[in-house]
N, C-alpha and C positions, 0 to 999 in steps of 0.2 A: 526499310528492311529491319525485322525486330533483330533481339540478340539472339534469339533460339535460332534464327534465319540465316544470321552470319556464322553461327556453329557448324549448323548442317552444311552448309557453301564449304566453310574451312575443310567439314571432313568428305565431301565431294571432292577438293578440288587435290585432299589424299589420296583419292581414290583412282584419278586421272592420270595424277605427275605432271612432273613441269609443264614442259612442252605443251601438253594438250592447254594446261590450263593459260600456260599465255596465249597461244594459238586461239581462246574461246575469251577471254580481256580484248587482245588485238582486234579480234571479229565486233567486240561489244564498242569499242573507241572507234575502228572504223565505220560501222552503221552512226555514231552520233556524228562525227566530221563530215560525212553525205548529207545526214538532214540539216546540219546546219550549211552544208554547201548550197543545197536542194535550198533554202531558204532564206537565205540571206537576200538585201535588195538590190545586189549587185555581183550578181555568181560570174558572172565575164571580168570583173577585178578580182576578184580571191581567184578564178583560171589562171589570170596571168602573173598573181604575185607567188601561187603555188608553180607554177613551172620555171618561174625562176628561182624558186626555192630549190626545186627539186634539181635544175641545172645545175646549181651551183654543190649539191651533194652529191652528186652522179661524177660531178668532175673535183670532189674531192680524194687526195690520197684515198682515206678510207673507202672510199667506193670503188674508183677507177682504178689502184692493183689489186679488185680483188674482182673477179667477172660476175661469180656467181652471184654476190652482194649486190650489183647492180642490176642483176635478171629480178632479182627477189624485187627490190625497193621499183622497177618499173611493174613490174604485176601490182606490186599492190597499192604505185599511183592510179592505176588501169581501174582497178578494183574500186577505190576510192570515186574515180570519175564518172563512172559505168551508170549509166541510166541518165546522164545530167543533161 
C-alpha cells in the first residue's frame, strides 16, 4: 500500500467511525485466520486446539458473567469455521 493509499484509508476510515471500521479490520483478520485454517496441513489439529481455546474463554470470568459476550465470541468462532 503506497503512502497516498494509507492517507485516503485514514480519511475513509473518518468517514465510517469506530465501530464500522473495526467491524471491516475484524472482517479483514477473520477471512486471513479461515485461509490459513483452509490451509494448513493439519486443519483437524488447529479444530481441536482452537475449541479448546475457545472453551477455555467461553468459561472465563470475562465471558461466562457476561451472556451476551459469549453469543458474540460463539458467532464469530461459527464465522471463523464456516465453510471448513
Amino acid at each position: 500500500m503506497t503512502h497516498e493509499d494509507q492517507i485516503r484509508a485514514a480519511e475513509a476510515a473518518g468517514r465510517l467511525g469506530d465501530i464500522d471500521v473495526l467491524d471491516t479490520q475484524i472482517s479483514g483478520i477473520c477471512s486471513m485466520l479461515h485461509a490459513l485454517y483452509m490451509a494448513h496441513p493439519a486443519p483437524e489439529q488447529v479444530r481441536q486446539q482452537f475449541d479448546g481455546l475457545l472453551s477455555k474463554l467461553l468459561n472465563s470470568p470475562y465471558v461466562a458473567d457476561e451472556p451476551d459476550r459469549a453469543l458474540v465470541l460463539q458467532a464469530t468462532a461459527a464465522a471463523l469455521l464456516r465453510n471448513s
